[in-house]
C-alpha positions in Angstrom: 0.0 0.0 0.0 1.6 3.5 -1.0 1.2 6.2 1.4 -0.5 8.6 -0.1 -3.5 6.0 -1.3 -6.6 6.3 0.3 -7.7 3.1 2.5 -10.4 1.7 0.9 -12.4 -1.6 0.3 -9.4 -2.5 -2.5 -6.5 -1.7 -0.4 -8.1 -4.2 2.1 -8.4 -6.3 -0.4 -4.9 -5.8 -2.1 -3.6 -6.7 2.0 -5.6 -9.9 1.6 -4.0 -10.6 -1.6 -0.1 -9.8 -0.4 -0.7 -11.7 2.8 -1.7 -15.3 1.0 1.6 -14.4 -1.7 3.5 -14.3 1.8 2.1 -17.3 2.7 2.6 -19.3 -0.3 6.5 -18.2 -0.4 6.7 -20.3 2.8 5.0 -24.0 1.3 7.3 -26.7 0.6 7.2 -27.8 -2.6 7.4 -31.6 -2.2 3.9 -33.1 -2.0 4.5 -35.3 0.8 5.7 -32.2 3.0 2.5 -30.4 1.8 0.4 -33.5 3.0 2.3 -33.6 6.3 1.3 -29.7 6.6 -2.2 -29.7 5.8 -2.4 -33.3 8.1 -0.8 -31.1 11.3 -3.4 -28.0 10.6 -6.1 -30.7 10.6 -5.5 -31.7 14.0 -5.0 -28.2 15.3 -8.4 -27.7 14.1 -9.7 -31.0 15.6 -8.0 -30.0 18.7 -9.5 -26.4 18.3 -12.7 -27.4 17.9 -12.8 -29.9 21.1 -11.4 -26.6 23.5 -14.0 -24.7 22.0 -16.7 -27.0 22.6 -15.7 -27.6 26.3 -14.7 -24.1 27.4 -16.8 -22.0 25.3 -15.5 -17.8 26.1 -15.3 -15.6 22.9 -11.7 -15.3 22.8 -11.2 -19.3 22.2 -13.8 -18.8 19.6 -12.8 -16.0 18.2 -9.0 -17.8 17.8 -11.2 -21.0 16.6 -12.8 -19.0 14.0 -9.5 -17.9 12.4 -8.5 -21.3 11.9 -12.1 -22.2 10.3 -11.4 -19.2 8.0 -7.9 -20.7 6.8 -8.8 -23.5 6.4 -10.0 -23.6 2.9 -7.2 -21.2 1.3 -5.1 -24.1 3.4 -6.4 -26.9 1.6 -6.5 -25.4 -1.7 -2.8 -24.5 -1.7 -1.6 -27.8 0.0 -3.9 -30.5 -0.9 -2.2 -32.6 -3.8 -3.4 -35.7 -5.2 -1.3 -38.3 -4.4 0.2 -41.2 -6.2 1.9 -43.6 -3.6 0.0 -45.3 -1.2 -0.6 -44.3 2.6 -0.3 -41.5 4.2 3.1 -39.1 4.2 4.4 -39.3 7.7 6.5 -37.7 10.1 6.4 -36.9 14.0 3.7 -34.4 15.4 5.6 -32.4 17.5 5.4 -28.8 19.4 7.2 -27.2 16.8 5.5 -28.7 13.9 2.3 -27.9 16.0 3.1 -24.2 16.1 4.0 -24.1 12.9 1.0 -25.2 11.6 -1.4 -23.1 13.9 0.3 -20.3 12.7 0.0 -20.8 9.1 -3.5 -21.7 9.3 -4.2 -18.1 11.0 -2.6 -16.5 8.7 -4.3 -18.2 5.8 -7.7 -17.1 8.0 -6.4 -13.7 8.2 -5.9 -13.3 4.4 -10.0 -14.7 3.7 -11.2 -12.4 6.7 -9.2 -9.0 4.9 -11.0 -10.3 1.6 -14.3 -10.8 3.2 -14.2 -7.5 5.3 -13.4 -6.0 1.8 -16.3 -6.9 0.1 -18.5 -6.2 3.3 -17.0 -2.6 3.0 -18.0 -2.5 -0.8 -21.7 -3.2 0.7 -21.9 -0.9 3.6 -22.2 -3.5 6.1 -18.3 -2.5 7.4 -16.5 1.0 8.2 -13.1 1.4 8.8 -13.0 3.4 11.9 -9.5 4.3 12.4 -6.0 4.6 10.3 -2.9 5.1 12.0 0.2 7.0 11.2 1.7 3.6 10.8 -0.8 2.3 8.9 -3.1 0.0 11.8 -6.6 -0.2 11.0 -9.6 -0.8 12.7 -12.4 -2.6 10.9 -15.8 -2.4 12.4 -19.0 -3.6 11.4 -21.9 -1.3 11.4 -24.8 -1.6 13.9 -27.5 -2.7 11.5 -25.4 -5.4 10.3 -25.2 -7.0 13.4 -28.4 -7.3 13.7 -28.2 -10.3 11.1 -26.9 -12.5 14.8 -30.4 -11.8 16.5 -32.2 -14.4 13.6 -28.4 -16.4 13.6 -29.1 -16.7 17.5 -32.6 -18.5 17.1 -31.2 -21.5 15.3 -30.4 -24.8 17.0 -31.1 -23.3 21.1 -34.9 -24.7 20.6 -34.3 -28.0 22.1 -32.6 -26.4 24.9 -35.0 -23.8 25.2 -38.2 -26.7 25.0 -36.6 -28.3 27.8 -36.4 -25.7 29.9 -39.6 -24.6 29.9 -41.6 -27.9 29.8 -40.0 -28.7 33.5 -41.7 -28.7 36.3 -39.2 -26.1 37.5 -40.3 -23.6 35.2 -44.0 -22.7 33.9 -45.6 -23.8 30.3 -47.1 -20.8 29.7 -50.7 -22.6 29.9 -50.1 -25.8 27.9 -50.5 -29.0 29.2 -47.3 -31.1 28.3 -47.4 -34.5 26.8 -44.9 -36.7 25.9 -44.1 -37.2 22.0 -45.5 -40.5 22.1 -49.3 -39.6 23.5 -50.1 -37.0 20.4 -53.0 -39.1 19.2 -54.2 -39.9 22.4 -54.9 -36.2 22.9 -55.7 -35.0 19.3 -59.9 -34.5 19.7 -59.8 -33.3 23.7 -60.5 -30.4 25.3 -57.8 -28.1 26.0 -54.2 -26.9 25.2 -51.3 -29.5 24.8 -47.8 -28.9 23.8 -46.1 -32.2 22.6 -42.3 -32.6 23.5 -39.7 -33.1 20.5 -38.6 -36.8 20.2 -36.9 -38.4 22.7 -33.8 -41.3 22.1 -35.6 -44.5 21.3 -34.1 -46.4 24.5 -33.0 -45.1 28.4 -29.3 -45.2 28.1 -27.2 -45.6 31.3 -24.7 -43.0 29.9 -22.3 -43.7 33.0 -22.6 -47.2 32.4 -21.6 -46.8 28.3 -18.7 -44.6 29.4 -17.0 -47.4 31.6 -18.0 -49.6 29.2 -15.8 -47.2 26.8 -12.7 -46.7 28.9 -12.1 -50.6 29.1 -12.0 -50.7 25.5 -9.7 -48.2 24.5 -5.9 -48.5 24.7 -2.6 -47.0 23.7 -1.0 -47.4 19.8 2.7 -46.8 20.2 4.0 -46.0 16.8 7.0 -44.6 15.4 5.5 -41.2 15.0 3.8 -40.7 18.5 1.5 -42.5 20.5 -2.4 -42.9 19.7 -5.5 -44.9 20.3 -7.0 -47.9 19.5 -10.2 -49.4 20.7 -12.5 -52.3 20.6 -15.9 -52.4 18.8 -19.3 -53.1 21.5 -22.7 -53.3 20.0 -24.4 -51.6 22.7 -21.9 -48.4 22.8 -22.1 -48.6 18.9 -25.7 -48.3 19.5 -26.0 -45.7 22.0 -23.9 -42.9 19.8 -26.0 -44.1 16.7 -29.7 -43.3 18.6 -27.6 -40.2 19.8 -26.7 -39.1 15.8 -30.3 -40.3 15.0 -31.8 -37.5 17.3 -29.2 -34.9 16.8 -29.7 -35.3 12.7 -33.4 -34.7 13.0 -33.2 -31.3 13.3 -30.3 -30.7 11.4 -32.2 -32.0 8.3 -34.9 -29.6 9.2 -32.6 -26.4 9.2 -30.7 -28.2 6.1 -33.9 -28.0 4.3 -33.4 -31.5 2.7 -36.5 -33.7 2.8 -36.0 -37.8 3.0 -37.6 -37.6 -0.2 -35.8 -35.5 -2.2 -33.9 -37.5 -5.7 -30.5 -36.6 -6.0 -30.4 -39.5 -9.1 -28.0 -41.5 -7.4 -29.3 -41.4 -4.2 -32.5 -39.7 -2.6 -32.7 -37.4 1.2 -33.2 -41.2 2.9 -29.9 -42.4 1.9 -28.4 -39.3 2.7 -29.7 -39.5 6.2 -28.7 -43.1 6.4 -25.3 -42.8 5.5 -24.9 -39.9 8.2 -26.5 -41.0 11.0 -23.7 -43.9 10.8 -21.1 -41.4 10.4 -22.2 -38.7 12.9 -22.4 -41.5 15.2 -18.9 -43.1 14.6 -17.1 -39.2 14.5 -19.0 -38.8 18.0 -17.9 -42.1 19.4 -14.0 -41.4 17.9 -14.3 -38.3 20.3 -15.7 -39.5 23.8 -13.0 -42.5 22.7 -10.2 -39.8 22.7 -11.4 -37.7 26.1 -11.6 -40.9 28.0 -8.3 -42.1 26.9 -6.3 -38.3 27.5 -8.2 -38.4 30.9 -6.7 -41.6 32.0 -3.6 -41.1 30.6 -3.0 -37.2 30.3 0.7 -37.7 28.2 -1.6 -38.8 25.3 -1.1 -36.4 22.4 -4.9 -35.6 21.9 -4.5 -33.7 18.6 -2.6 -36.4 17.0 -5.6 -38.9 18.2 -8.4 -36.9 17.5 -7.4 -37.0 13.3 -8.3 -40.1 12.0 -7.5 -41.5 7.9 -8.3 -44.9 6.2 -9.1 -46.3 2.9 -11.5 -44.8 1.1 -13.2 -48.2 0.2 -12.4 -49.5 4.0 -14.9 -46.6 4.4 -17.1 -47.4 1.8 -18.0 -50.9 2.9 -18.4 -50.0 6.5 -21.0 -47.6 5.7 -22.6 -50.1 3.1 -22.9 -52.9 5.8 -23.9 -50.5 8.4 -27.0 -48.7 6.7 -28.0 -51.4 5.0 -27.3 -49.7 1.0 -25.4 -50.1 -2.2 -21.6 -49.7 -2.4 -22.3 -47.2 -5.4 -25.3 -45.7 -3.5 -22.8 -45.4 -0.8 -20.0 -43.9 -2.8 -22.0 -41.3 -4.4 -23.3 -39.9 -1.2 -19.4 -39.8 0.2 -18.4 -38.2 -2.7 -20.8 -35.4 -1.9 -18.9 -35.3 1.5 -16.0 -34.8 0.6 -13.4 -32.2 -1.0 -10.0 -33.5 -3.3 -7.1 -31.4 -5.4 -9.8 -31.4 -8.0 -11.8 -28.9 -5.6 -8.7 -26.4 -5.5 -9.9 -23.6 -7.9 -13.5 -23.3 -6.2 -11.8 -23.6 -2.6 -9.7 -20.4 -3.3 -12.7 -18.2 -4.6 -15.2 -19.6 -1.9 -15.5 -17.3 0.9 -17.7 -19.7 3.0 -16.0 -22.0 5.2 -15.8 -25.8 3.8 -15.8 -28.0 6.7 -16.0 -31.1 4.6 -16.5 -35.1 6.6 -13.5 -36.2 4.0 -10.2 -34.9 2.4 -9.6 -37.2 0.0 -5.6 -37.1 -1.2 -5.8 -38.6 -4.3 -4.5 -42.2 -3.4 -7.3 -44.1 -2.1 -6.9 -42.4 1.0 -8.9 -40.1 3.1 -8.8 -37.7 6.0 -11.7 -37.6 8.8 -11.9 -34.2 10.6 -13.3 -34.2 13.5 -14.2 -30.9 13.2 -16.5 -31.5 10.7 -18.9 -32.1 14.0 -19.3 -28.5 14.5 -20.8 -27.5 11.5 -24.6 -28.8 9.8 -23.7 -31.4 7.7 -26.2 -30.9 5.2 -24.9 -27.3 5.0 -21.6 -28.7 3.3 -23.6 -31.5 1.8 -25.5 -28.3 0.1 -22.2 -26.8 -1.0 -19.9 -29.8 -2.4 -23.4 -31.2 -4.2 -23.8 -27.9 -5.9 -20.0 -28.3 -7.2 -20.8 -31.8 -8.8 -24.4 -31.4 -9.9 -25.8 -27.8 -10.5 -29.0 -29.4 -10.3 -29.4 -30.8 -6.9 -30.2 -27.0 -5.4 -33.5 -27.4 -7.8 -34.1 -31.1 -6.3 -33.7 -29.6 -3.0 -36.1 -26.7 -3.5 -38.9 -28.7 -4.4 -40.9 -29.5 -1.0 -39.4 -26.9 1.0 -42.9 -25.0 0.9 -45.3 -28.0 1.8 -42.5 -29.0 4.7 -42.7 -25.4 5.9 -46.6 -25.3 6.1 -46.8 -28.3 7.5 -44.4 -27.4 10.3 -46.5 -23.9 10.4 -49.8 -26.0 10.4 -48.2 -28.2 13.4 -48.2 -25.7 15.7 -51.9 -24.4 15.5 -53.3 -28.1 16.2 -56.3 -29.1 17.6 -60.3 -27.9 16.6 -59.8 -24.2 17.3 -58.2 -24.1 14.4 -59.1 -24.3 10.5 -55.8 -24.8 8.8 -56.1 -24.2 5.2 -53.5 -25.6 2.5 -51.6 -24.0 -0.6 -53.7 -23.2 -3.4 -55.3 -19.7 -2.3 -55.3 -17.5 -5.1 -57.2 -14.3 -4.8 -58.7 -12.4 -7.3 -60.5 -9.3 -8.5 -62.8 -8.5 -11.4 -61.6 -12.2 -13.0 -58.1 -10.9 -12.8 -55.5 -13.0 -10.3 -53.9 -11.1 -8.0 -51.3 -12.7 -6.1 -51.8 -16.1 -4.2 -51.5 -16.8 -0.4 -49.2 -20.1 1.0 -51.4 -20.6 3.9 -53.5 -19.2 6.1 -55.0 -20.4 9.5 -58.4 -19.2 10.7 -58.8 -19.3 14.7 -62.6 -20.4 15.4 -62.8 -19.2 18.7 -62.1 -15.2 18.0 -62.5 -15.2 14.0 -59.0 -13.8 13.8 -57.4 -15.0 10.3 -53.6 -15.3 9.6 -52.6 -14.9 6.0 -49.3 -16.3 5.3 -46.0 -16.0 2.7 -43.9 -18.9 3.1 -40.1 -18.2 2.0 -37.6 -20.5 2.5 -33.8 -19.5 0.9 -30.5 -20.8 1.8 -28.8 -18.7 3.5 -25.5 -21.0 4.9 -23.3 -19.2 2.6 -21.1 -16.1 4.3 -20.6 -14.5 0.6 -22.0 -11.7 2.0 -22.9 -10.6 -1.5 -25.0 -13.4 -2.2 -27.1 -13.0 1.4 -27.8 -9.3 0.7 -29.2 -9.9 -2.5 -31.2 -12.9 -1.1 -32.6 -10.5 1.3 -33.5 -7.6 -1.1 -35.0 -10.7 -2.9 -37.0 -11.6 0.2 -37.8 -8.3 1.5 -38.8 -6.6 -2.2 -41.4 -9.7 -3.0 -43.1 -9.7 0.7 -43.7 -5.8 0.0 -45.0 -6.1 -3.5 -47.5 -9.3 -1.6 -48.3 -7.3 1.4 -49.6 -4.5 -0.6 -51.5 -6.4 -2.6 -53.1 -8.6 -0.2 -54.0 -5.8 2.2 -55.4 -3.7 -1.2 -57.7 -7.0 -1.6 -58.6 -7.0 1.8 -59.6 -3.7 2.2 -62.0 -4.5 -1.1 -63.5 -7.6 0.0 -66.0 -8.0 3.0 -65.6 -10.7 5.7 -68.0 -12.8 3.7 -66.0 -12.8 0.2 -62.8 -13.0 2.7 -64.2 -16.4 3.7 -65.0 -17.7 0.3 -61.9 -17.3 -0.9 -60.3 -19.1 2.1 -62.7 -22.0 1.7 -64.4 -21.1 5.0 -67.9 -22.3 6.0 -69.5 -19.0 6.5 -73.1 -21.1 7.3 -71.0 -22.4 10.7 -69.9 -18.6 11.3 -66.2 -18.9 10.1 -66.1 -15.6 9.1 -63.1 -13.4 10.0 -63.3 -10.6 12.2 -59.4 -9.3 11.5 -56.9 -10.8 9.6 -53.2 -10.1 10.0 -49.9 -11.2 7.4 -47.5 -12.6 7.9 -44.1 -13.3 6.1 -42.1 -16.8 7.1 -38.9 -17.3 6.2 -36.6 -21.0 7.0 -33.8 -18.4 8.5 -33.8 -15.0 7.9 -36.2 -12.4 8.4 -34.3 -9.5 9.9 -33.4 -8.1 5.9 -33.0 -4.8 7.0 -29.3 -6.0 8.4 -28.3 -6.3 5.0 -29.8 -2.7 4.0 -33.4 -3.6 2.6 -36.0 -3.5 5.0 -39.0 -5.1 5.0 -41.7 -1.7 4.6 -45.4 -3.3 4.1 -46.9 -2.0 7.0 -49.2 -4.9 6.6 -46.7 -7.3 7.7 -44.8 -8.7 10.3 -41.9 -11.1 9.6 -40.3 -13.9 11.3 -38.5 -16.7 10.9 -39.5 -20.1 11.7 -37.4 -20.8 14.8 -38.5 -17.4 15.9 -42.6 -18.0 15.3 -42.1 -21.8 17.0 -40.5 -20.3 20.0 -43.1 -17.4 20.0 -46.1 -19.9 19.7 -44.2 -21.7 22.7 -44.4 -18.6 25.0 -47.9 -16.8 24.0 -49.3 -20.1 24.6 -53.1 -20.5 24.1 -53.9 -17.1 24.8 -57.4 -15.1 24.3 -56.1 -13.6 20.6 -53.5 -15.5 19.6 -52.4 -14.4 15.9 -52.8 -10.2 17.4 -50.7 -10.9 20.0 -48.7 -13.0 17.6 -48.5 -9.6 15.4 -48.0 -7.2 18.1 -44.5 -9.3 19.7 -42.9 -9.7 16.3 -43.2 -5.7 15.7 -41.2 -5.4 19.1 -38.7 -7.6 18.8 -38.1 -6.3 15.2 -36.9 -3.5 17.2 -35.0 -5.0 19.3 -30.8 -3.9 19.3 -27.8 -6.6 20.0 -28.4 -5.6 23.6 -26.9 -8.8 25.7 -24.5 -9.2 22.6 -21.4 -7.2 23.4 -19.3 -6.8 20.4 -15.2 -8.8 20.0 -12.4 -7.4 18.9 -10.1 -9.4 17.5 -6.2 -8.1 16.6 -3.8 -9.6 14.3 -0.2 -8.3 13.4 0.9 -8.0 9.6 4.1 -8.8 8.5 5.5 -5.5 8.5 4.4 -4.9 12.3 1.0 -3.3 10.9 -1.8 -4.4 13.3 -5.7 -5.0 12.3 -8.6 -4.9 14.6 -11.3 -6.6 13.3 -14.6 -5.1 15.5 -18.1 -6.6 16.0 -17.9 -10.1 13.6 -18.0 -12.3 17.0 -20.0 -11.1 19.7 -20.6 -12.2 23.5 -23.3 -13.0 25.4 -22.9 -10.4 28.9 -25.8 -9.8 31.8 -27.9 -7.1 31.4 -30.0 -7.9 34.0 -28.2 -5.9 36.8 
């Protein structure tokens, strides 16, 4: 950067650019040393990822993110495809640890200066602050941060469900029933709340644990000391019912349905194949905690990264779920990321975290810290790289699932759920159409629904703002029309085109709209707010944890209306902003500000 040029979104860019050059000056050229490299920032990941998971503050994830960043510039630029057999080997050791850990941050630091860059480009970043030597603070604006208040509704429901259906806490008028009893409750009076599935069987966890620790055992090598353990049908079966549970949801916020045809497989395989794999990377991890607690001079990185055969792999998982070896090889190769992935690795600025590195030889890495990411998210993002076509596969029941989950929560004979096919009209000509729309017997209150459900798992940040314009300009254009038609039509023409029964009095007193997106609803964090005045948005992690806490009040769908328009207010308050700092290689420091935030009290 020359000193008289203004700091801009392309100097931070053109720092990206010169810090991954630096970077690459330092990579051995022999493909075994590369292997050896990308194997030791593997297990720092791995190793990352298990500290991160157990302790938790925002500075380990902060330094956990950075190596999730690097991580794909680091594959792209080391992966090779391999020719001889087995894995390139040398000792793990401190130094090669260090080594590693740092080039991995660095290769983070180089995405995050490319990211921020384009984030600048689209207003969603400032820089705040140049120094005479050339520091800068980066510092994402306060709308954009408002994006983590949807972010923060995904995945805390189950924890959230089982707090509040305790005894220890109240249920907000519902009477609680177990997830078997639905039917036994589905024509009586009253207001029941089923529980989300429980684990087919009552494990003794304690007793699988010791069960676990007599099975494992040391594996002296000549490049350190790992583990080995025994295979036991009941442990394999307790981590499996564990993967079965955790995956259920998983697939929902994936937005894959069992059904979906992928040509060489369908959603059931998919699931099939990773419920067996979830399972065995969970088991591989309790495995390597009991073992380092027993024997704390156990080098827990170096266990925690496993490799094998690809087609070791391949009939394991064929046996195991019961399918095809080619049924089982396509969905692995969906998994899974090789040299041949290079090129889009480089320009993808969301973080791969891939269940397979394949190197080429019939060989293939397992990160563990593939655990900490959604599965299908990266099954979504390799599957796009081999067939184009598998997004439109996947798009195709998203809307039935989503009204059927809407639908779920407004059980019971209060309620007349009414299905897709709602097209409203006036003077002959079709106006717009309406996804859903539940009528509430009891006060004649009618919801009209919009049912959106986009991917929004990539961090281009490019591609999520014009999603959101997407989302936010087509709810307008439908809120204004729908209200216009409302305004037109009495309650009687109202229930006509709902497919009411007007002769039983179903005939709506107030209607309210509503937009529901799968994950994002909050557009105005990416500069295009939602502006119907007709509408109040939500996504659907938000409106089932709303549902949850109105409970079966006097007027549900107002109230309903009335919470979403305050919490679309609501700030990052009880979100503290992170800093994190890096140094450049010419003793230039950046201060990234406000991309990892903090949970604080703000009760007191």
């Amino acid at each position: 950067m020359t000193q008289n040029r203004p700091v801009d979104a392309n100097a931070i860019q053109d720092i990206g650019d010169e810090a991954l050059r630096r970077i690459r000056r330092v990579i051995p050229e022999e493909a075994a040393h590369r292997t050896f490299l990308l194997l030791e920032m593997q297990r720092c990941l791995d190793l990352s990822f298990i500290v991160t998971s157990v302790s938790g503050p925002c500075e380990f994830g902060r330094q956990h993110s950075m190596l999730i960043w690097g991580m794909n510039l680091a594959t792209a630029e080391l992966l090779p495809s391999l020719r001889e057999c087995g894995i390139p080997m040398s000792e793990s050791s401190a130094d090669s640890k260090i080594t590693a850990t740092n080039l991995l941050r660095q290769f983070g630091v180089a995405a995050l200066l490319r990211r921020s860059a384009e984030m600048i480009r689209l207003g969603m970043m400032e820089i705040t602050r140049v120094d005479k030597d050339g520091s800068l603070n980066l510092r994402c604006t306060d709308q954009f941060s408002l994006h983590i208040l949807d972010a923060m509704e995904e995945g805390q429901w189950r924890d959230l469900e089982e707090s509040w259906t305790s005894e220890a806490h109240p249920s907000h008028g519902w009477t609680i029933i177990p997830y078997s009893e639905t039917d036994e409750h589905s024509d009586s009076l009253g207001a029941y709340w089923r529980c989300s599935r429980e684990p087919r069987t009552e494990w003794d966890r304690e007793s699988i644990f010791r069960t676990m620790a007599s099975l494992v055992r040391p594996w002296e090598t000549p490049y350190g000391t790992f583990i080995q353990y025994d295979a036991d049908p009941l442990v394999d079966s307790y981590f499996i019912d564990r993967a079965d549970l955790y995956l259920e949801e998983l697939f929902s916020q994936g937005g894959i349905h069992p059904s979906t045809d992928f040509e060489l497989f369908t959603g059931h395989d998919l699931l099939k194949v990773l419920v067996f794999l979830v399972g065995v990377y969970q088991k591989h991890v309790k495995f390597c905690l009991i073992a380092v607690e027993a024997r704390p001079q156990l080098d827990l990185a170096a266990c925690l990264t496993l490799w094998e055969p690809r087609q070791k792999l391949l009939e394991a998982v064929a046996a195991a779920a019961s399918l095809s070896a080619d049924v089982v090889s396509s969905v692995i190769d969906y998994l899974t990321v090789s040299a041949k992935d290079s090129d889009r690795l480089l320009r993808e600025m969301t973080p791969v975290r891939p269940m397979f590195i394949d190197l080429g030889n019939g060989m293939i890495i397992r990160p563990t810290s593939s655990l900490g990411a959604n599965p299908l998210s990266q099954f979504k993002m390799i599957s796009n790289w081999r067939n184009a076509s598998s997004i439109n596969a996947i798009s195709k029941r998203r809307e039935s699932w989503l009204r059927d989950d809407l639908f779920s929560l407004f059980g019971g004979r209060r309620y007349v759920c009414v299905s897709g096919g709602i097209v409203i009209k006036q003077g002959g000509r079709i106006l717009t159409d309406i996804d859903a729309a539940i009528f509430d017997r009891a006060t004649g209150e009618l919801a009209l629904f919009q049912l959106k459900w986009q991917d929004y798992d990539t961090d281009n940040v490019r591609q999520r703002a014009s999603r959101a314009k997407n989302f936010a300009d087509e709810v307008d254009t439908w809120g204004s029309t729908v209200g216009a038609w409302l305004l037109s039509e009495g309650p009687l023409g109202i229930a006509q085109a709902m497919r009411l029964n007007a002769k039983k009095g179903e005939l709506p007193t107030s209607c309210f709209l509503f937009a529901l997106s799968r994950s994002v609803a909050r557009t105005h964090a990416y500069g295009r707010p939602i502006t119907s005045a007709w509408i109040s948005a939500c996504t659907w992690p938000q409106l089932r944890r709303l549902r949850s806490q109105i409970g079966p009040a006097r007027r549900v769908f107002s109230r309903l209306h009335e919470v979403l328009r305050e919490e679309d207010a609501k700030s990052c308050e009880g979100c503290e902003p992170c800093d994190y700092v890096t140094q450049l290689w010419d003793g230039r420091r950046i201060t990234f500000s406000g991309l990892w935030r903090e949970r604080v009290d703000v009760s007191g």
